[in-house]
MARMI-380203 format. One record per atom (N, C-alpha, C, O, CB): x, y, z; residue in one letter. Coordinates in steps of 0.001 Angstrom, whole numbers, padded with zeros to 6 digits, always signed. Atoms other than C-alpha are relative to their C-alpha. Glycine has a CB too. Layout:
N
XYZa...
END
This chain:
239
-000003-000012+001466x-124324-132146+036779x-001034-000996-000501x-000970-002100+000040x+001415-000337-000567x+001066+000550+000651x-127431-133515+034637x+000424-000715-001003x+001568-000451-001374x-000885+000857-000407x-000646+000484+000747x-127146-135867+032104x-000656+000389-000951x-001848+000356-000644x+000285-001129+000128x+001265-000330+000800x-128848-134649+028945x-000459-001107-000859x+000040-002050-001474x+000212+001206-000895x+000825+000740+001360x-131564-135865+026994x+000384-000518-000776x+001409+000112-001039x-000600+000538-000767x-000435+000200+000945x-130867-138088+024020x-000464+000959-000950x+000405+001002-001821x-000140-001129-000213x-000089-000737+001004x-132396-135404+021715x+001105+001359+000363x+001402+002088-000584x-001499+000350-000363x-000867-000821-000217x-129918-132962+023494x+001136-000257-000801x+001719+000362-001691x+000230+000056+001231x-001416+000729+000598x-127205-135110+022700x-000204+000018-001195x+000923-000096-001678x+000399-001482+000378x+000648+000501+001371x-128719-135528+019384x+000895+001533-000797x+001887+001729-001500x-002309-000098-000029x-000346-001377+000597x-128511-131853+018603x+001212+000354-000044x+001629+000642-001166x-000547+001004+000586x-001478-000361-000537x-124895-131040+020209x+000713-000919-001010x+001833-000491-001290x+000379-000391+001794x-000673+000838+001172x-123819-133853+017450x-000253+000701-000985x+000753+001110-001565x-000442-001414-000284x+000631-000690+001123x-125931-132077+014805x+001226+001123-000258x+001867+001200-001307x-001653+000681+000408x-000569-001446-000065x-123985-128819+015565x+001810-000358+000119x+002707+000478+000233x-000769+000988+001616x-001851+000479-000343x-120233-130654+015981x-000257-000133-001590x+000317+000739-002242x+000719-001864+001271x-000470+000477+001005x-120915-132364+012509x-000325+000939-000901x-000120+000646-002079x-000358-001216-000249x+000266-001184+001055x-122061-128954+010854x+000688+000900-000001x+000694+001561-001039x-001075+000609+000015x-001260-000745+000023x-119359-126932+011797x+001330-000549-000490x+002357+000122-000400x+000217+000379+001233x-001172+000509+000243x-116882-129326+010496x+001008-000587+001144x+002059-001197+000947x+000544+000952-000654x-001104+000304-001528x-115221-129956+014106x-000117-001672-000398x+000916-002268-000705x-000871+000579+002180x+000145+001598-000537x-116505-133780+014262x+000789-000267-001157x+001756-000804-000615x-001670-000913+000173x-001103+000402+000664x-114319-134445+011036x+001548+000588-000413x+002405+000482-001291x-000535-000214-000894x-001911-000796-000063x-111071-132539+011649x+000605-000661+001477x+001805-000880+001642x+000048+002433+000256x-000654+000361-001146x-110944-133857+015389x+000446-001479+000005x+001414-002178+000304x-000857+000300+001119x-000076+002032+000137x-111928-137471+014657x+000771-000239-000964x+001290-001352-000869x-001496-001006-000458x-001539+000470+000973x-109223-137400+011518x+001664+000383+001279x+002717-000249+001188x+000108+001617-002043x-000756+000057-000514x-107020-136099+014201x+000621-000873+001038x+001822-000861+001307x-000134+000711+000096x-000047+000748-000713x-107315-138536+016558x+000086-001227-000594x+001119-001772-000204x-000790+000186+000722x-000173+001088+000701x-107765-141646+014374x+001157-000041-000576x+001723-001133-000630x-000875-000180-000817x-001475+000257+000861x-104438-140653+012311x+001612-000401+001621x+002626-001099+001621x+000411+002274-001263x-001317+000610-000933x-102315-140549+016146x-000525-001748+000447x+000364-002480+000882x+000241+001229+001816x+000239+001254-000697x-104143-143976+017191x+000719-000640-000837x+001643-001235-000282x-001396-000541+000235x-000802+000652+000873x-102693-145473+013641x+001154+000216+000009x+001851-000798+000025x-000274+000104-001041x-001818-000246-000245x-099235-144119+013893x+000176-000678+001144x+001157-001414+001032x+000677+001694+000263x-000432+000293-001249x-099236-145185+017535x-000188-002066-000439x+000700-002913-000348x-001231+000978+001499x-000268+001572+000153x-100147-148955+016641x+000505-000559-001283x+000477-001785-001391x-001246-000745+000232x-000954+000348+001054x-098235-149160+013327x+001437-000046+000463x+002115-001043+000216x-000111+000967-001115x-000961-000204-000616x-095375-148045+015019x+000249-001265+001368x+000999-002238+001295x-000206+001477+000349x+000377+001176-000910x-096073-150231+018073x-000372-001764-000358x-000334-002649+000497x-001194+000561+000577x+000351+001290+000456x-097146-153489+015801x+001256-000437+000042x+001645-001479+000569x-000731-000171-001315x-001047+000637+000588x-093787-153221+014321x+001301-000556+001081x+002014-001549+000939x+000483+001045-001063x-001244-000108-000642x-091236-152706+017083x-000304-001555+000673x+000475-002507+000725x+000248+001505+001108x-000004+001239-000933x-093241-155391+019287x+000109-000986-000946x+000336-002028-000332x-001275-000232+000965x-000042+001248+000648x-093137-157838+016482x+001377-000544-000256x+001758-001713-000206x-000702+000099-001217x-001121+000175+000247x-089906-157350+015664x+000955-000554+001839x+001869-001379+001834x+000387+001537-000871x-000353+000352-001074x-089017-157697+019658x-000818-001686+000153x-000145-002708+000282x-000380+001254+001042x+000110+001601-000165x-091133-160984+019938x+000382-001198-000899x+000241-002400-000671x-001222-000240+000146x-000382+001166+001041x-089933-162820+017093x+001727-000163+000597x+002315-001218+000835x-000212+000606-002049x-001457-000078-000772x-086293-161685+018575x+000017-001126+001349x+000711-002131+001503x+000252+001790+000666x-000213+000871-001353x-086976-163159+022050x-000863-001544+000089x-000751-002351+001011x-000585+001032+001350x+000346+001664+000246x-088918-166490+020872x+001026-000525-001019x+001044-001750-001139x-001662-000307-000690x-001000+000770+000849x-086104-167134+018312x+001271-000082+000735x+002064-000903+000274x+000250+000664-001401x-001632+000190-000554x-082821-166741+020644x-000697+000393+001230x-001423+001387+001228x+001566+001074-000646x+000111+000453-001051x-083415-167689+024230x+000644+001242+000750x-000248+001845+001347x+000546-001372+000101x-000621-000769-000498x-081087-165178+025626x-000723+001443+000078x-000981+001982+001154x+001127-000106-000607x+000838-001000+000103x-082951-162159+024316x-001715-000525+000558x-002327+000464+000961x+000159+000475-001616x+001124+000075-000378x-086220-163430+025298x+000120+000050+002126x-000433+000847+002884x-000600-001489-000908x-000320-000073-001234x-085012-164285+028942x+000310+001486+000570x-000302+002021+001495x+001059-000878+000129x-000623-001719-000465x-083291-160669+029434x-001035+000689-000190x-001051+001576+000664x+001291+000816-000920x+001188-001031+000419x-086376-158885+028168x-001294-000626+000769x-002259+000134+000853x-000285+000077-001864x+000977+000067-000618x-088749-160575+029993x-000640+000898+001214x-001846+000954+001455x+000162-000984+000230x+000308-000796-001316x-088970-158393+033032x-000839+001317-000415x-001791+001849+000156x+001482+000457+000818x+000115-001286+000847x-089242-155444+030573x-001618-000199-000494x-002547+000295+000145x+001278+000073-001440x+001018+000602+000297x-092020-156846+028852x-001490-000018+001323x-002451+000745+001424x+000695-001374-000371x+000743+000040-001284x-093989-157697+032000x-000002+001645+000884x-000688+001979+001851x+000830-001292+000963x-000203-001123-001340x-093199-154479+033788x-001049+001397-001103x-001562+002433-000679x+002494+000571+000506x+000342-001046+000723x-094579-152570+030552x-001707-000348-000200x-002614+000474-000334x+000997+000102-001412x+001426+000415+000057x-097803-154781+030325x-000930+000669+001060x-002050+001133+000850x-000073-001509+000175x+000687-000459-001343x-098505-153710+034303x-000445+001533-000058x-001399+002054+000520x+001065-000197+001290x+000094-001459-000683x-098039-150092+034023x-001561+000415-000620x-002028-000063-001654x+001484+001261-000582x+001470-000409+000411x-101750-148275+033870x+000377+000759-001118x+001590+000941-001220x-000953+000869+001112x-000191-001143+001102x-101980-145825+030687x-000183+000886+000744x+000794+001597+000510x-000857+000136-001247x-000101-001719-000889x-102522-142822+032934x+000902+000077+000470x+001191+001254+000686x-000861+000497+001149x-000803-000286-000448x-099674-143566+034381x+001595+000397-001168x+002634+000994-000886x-000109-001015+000967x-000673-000046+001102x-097814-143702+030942x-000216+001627-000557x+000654+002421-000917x-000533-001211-000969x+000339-001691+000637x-099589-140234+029806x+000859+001065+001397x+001231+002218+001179x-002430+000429-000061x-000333-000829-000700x-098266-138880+032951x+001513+000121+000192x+002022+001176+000572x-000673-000175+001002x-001655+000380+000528x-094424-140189+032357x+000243+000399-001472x+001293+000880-001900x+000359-001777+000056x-000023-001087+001545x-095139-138937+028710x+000565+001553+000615x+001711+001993+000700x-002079+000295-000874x-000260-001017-000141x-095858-135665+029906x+001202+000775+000496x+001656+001790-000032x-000732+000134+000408x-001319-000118-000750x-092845-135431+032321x+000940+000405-000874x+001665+001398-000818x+000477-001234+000651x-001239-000001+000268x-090779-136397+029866x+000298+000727-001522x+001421+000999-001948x+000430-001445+000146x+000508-000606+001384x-091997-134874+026409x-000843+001177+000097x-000943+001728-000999x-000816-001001-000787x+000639-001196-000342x-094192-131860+027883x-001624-000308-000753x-002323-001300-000546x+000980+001450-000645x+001892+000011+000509x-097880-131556+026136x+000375-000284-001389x+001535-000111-001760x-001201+001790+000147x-000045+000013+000847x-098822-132485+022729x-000208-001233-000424x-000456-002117+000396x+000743+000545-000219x+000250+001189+000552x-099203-135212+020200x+000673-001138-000054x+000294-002265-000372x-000177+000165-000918x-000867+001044-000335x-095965-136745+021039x-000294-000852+000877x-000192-002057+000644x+001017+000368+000326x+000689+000901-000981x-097437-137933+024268x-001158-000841-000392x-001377-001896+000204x-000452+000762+001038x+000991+001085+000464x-100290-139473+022504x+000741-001221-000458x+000572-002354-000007x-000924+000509-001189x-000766+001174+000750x-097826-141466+020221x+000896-000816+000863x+001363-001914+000563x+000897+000551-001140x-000584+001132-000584x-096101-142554+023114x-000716-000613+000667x-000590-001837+000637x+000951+000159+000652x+000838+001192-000942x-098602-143807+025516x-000431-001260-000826x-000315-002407-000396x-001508+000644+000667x+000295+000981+000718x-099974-145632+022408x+000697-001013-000476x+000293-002169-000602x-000392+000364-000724x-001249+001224+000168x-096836-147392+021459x+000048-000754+001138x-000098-001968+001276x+001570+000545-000196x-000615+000724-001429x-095904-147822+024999x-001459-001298+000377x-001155-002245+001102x+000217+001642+001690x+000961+000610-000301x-099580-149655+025214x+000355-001233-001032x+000592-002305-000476x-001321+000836-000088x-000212+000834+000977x-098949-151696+021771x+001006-001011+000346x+000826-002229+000321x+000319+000689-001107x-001410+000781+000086x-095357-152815+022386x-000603-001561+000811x-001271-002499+000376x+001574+001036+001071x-000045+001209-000585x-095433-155355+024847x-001620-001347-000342x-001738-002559-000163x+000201+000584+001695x+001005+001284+000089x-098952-156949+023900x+000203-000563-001212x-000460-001585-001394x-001559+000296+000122x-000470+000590+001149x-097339-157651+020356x+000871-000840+000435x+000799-002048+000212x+000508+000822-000956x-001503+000985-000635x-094381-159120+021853x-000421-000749+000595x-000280-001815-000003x+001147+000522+000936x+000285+001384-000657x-095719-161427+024286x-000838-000732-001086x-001065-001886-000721x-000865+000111+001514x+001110+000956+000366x-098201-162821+021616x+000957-000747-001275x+000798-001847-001805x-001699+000890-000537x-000991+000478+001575x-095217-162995+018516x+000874-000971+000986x+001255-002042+000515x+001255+001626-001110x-001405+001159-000080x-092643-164830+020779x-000999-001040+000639x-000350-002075+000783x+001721+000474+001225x+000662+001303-000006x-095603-167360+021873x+000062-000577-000793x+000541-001710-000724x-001013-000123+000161x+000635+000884+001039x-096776-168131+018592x+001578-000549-000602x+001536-001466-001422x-001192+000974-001282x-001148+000874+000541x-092717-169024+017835x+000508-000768+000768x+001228-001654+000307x+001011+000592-000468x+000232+001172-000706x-092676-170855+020851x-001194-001122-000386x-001229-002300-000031x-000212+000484+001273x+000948+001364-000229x-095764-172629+019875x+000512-000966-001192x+000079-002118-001212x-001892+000337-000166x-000326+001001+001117x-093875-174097+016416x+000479-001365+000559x+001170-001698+001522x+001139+000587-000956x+000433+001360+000040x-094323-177319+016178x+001834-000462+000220x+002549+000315-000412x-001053-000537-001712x-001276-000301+000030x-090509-178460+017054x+000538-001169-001228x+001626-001276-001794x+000671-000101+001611x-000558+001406+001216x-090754-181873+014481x+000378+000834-001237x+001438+000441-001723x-001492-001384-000603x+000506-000649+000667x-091408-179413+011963x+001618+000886-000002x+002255+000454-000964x-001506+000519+000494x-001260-000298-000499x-088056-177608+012904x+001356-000603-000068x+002475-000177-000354x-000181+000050+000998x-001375+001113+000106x-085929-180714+013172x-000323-000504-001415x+000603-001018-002043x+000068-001514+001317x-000048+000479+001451x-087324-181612+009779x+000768+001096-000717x+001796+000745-001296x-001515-000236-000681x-000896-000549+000338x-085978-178821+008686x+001201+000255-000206x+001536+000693-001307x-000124+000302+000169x-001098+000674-000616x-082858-179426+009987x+000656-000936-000661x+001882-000922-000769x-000327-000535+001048x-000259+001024+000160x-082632-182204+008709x+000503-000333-001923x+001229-001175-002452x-001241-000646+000699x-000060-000103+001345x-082957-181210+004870x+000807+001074-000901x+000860+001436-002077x-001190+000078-000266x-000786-001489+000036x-080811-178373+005089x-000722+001162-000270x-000597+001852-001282x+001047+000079-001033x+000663-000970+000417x-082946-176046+005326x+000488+001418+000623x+000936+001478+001768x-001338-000339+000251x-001002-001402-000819x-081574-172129+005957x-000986+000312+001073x-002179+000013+001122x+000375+001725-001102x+000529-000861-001060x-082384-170321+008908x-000943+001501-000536x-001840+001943+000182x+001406+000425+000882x+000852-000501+000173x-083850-167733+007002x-001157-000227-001146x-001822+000734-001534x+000498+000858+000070x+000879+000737+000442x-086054-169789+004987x-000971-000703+001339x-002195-000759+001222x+000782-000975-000918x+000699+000765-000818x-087098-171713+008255x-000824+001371-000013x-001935+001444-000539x+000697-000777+001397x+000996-000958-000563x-088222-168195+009490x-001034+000608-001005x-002130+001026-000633x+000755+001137+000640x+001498+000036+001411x-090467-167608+006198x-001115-000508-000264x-002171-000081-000730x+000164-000431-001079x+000838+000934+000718x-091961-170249+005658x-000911-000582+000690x-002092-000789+000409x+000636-000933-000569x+000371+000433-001461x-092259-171684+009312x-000811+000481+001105x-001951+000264+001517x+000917-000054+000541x+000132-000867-001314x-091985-169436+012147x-001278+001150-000693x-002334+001150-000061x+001845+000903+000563x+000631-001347+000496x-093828-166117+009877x-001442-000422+000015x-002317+000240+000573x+000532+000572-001577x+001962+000610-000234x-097455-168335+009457x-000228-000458+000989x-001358-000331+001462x-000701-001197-000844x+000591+000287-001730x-097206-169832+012895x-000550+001227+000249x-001752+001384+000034x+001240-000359+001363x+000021-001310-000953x-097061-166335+014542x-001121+001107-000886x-001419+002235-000493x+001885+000779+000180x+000677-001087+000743x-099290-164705+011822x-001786-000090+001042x-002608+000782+001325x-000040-000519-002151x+001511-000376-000770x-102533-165591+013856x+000695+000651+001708x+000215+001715+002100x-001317-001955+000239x+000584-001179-001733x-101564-164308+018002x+000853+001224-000577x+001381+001846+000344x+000840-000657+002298x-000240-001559+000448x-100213-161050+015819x-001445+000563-000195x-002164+001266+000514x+000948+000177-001540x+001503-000703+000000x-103363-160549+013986x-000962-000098+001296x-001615+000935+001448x-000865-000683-001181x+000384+000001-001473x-104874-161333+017419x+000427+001232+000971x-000342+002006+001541x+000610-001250+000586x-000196-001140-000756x-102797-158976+019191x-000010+001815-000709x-000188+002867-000095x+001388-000411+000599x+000428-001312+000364x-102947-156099+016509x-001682-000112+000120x-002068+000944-000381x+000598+000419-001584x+001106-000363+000220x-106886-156600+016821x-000322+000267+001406x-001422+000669+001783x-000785-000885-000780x+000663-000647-001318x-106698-155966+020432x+000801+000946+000428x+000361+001458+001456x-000244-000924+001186x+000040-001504-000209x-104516-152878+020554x-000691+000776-001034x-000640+001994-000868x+001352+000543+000091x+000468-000728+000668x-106370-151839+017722x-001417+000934+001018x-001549+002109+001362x-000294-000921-001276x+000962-000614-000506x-109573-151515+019432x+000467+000296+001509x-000455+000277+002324x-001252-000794-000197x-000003-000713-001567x-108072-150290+022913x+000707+001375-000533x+000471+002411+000087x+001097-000985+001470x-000979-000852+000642x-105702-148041+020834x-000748+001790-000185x-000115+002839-000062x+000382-000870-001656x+000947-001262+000301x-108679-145116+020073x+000087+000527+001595x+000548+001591+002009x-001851-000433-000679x+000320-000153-001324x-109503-145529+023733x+001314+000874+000586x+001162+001846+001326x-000270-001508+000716x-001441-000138-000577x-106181-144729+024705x+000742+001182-000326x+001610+001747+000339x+000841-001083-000428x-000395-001022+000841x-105582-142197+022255x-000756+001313+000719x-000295+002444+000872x-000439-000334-001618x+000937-000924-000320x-108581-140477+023684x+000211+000956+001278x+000077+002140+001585x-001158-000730+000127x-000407-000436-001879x-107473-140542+027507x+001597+000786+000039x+002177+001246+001022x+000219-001917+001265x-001651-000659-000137x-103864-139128+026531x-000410+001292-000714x+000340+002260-000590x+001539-000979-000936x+000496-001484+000638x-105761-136249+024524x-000658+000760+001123x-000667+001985+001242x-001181-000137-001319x+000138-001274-000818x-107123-135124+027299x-000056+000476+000854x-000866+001274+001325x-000454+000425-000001x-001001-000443-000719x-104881-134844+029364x+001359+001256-000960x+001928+002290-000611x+000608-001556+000544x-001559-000382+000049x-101954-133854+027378x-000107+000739-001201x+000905+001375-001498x+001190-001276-000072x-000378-000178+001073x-103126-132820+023957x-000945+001412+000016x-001408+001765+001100x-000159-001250-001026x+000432-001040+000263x-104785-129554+022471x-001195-000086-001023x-002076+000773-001064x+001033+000712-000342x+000961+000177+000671x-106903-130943+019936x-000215-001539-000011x+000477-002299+000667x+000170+000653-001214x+000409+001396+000427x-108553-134293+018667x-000966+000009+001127x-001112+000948+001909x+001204-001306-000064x+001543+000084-001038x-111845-135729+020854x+000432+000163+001245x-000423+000655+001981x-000951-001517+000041x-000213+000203-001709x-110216-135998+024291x+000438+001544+000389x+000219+002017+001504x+001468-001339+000518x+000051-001137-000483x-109225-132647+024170x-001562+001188-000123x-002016+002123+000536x+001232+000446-000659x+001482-000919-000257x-112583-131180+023242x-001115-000635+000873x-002048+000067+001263x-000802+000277-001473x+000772+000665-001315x-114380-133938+025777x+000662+001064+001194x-000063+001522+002076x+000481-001998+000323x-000546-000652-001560x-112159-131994+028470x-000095+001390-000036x+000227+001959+001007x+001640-000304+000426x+000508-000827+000100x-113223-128897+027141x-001144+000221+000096x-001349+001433+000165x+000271+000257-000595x+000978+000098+000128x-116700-129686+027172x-000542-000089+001319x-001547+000421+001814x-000182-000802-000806x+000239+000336-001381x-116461-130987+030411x+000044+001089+001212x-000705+001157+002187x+000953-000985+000273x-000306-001450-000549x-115110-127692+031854x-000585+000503-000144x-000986+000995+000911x+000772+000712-000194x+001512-001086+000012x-117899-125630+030551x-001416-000127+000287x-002437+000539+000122x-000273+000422-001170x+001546+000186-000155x-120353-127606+031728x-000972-000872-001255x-002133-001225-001052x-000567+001584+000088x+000873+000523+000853x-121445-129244+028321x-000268-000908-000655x-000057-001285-001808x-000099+000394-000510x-000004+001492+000159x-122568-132222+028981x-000296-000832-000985x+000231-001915-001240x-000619-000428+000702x+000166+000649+001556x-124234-132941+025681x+000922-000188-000972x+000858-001154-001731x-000790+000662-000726x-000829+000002+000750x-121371-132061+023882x+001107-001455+000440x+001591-002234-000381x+000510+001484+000037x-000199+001562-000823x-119900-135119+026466x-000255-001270-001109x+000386-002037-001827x-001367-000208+001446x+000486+001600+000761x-122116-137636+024999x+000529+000718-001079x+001709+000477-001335x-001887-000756-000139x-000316+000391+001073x-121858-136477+022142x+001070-000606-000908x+000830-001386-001831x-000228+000608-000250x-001178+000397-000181x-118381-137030+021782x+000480-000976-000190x+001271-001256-001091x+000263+000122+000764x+000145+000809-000434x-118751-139956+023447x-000783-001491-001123x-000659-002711-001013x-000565+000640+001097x+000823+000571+000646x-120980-141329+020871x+000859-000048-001395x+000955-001031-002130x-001377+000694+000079x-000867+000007+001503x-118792-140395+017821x+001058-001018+000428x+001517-001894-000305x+000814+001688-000575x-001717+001315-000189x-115738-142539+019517x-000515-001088+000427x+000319-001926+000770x+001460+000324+001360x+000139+001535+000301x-118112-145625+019806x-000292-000132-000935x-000089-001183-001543x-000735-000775+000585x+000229+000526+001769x-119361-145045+016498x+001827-000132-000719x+002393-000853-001541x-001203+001751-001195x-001586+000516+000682x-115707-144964+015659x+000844-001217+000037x+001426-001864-000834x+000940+000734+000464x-000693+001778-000237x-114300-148075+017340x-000826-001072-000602x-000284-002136-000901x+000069-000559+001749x+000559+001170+000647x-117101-150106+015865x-000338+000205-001679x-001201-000447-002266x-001356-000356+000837x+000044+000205+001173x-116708-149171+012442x+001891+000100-000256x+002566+000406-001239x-001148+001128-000752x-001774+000369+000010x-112815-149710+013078x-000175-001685-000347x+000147-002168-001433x+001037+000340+001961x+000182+001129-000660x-113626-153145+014291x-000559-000349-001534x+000190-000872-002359x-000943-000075+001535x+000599+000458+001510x-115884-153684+011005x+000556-000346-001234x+000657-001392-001875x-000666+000846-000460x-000990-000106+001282x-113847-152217+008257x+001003-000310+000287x+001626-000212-000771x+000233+001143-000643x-001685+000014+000152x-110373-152934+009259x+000372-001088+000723x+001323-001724+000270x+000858+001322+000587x-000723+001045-000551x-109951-155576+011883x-000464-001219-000244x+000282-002190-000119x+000122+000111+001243x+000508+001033+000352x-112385-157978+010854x+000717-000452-001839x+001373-001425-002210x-001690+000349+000229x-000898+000543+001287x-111145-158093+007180x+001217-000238+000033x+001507-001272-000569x+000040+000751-001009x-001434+000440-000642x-107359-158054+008473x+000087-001528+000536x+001007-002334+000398x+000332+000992+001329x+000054+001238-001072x-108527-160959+010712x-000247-001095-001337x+000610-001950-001556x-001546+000086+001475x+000407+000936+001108x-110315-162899+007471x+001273-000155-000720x+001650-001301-000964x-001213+000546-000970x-000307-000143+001391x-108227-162192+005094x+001516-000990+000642x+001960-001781-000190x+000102+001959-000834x-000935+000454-000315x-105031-163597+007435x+000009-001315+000275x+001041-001983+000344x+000357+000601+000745x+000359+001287-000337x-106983-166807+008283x+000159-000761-001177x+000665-001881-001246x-001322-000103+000550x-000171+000069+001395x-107249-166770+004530x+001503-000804-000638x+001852-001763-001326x-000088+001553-000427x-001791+000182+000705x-103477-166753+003866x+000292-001555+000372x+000533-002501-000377x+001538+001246+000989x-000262+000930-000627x-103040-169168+006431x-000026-001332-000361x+000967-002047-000488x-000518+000146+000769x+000540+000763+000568x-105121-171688+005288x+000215-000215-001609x+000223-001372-002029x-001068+000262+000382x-000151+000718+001500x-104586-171572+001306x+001265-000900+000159x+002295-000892+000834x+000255+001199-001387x-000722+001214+000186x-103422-174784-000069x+001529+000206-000640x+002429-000632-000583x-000891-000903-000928x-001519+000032+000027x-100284-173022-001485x+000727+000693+000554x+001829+001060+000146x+000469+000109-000941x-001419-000891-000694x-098722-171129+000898x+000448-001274+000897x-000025-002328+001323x-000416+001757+001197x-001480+000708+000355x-095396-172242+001466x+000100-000189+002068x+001196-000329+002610x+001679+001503-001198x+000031+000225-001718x-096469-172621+005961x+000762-001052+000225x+000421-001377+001363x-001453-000325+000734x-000806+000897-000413x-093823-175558+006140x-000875-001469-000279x-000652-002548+000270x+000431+000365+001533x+000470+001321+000786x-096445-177983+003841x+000197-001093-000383x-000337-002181-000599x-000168+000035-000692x-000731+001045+000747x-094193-179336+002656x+000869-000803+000650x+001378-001851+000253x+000690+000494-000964x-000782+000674-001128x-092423-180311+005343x-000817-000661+000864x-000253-001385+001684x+000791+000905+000796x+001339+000613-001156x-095586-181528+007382x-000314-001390-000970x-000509-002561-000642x-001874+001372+000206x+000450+001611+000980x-096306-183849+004075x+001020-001010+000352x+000641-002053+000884x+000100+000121-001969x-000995+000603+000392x-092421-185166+003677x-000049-000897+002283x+000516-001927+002650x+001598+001456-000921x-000121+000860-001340x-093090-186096+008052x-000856-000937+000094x-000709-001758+001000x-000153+000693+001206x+000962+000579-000301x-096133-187739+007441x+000532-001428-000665x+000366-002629-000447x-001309+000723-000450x-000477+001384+001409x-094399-189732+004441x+001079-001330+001044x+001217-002552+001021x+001622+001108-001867x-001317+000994-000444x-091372-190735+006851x-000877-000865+000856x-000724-002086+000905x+001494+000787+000961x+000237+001087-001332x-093642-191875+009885x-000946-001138-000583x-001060-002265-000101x-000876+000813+001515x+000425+001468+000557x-095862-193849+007299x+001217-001174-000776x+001105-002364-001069x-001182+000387-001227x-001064+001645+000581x-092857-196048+005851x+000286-000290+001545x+000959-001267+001876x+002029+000278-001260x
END
C-alpha cells in the first residue's frame, strides 16, 4: 500500500468537505467524545472527592481505580462490544471508562493536598462540613480537575475514533476503516488530518480558555478559597 501524495490527500479532503460527509461525521464523533467526557468528568469527580473526603471509600476503591487506569482502550472497546454489541453505546463507554478513573485519581489528590491548618481552622470556628467543602476542598481540587478534564479531553477524540472503528457505523473511525478496506489511502490521511485539525482546535477553543478562565477563579481576590481563613491563621501565628 502507497502512501499518497499531499495533493492527493488534498483532493480526497476537497471531495469529503463537498459532499457534506466531513461535517455530519466530525459532528458525529465530536458530540460522542463530549457526552463520553461530560459524563465521565462528572462520575469521576464525584468518585474522587468521595474517596479523598472519607478514608474508607477511598481505600476500598482504590484497586478499582488502578485496575481501570491499566486496562488498554482496545481492550475496553472489545469488553464494550461483548457486552453492548456494536454501536454508539460502545463509544460512550470506552470513553467514560477512559475518563473515570483519571478524574478520580486527580480530584481525591487535590483533597488530599488541602492544606490540613486550613481544616483545623475551620474546625475550630465552627465551620460546617458543607461550607468547608465549598469554600475549601472545591478551589483546592479545581486545578488537578481542570488538569485532568484537559487530558481526557484531548485523548477523548482519539479514543472516540479507535472505538468507531471498530464498533461503530458512522463518525471518522468508521469511515477511516472503510477507507482502509477499499484501499483509499488518501481518504486515510485525509481523515487523519481532519481529527488533528480537530484536537487542536479543541485544545484552542475549549481547553485552553477552561484552563484560563479556572486559574482566573482561583486566583481572584474575592473568591471565598478559605481567604479568610488563611488571613484569620496568619493573624493568630503573628500575635
Amino acid at each position: 500500500m502507497l502512501a499518497p501524495s499531499p495533493a492527493e490527500t488534498l483532493q480526497a479532503l476537497g471531495r469529503i468537505a463537498g459532499s457534506g460527509e466531513l461535517v455530519a461525521e466530525l459532528g458525529v464523533t465530536l458530540e460522542r467524545a463530549a457526552v463520553g467526557v461530560v459524563v465521565g468528568a462528572l462520575v469521576g469527580a464525584a468518585w474522587g472527592l468521595a474517596a479523598g473526603l472519607w478514608w474508607p471509600v477511598g481505600e476500598l476503591t482504590r484497586p478499582a481505580r488502578a485496575a481501570m487506569l491499566g486496562i488498554p482502550p482496545i481492550v475496553l472497546v472489545v469488553v464494550g462490544m461483548v457486552w453492548l454489541g456494536t454501536g454508539e453505546r460502545v463509544v460512550w463507554f470506552v470513553v467514560i471508562a477512559v475518563a473515570v478513573p483519571v478524574v478520580a485519581v486527580n480530584a481525591a489528590e487535590g483533597v488530599r493536598a488541602v492544606d490540613p491548618d486550613l481544616l483545623e481552622m475551620a474546625g475550630a470556628h465552627g465551620v460546617g462540613r458543607a461550607r468547608v467543602v465549598r469554600e475549601i476542598v472545591v478551589p483546592a481540587v479545581a486545578g488537578p480537575l481542570v488538569a485532568a478534564l484537559a487530558l481526557v479531553s484531548a485523548s477523548a477524540l482519539r479514543v472516540t475514533i479507535m472505538a468507531e472503528l471498530l464498533a461503530a457505523s458512522d463518525g471518522i473511525g468508521s469511515r477511516i476503516g472503510m477507507a482502509r478496506v477499499n484501499l483509499l489511502t488518501e481518504v486515510v490521511f485525509a481523515w487523519a488530518l481532519v481529527a488533528v485539525a480537530a484536537t487542536l482546535a479543541i485544545d484552542h477553543l475549549v481547553i485552553g480558555p477552561v484552563r484560563r478562565r479556572a486559574l482566573r477563579w482561583r486566583e481572584a481576590p474575592g473568591r471565598p478559597g478559605g481567604r479568610g481563613l488563611r488571613a484569620r491563621r496568619r493573624h493568630r501565628a503573628g500575635s
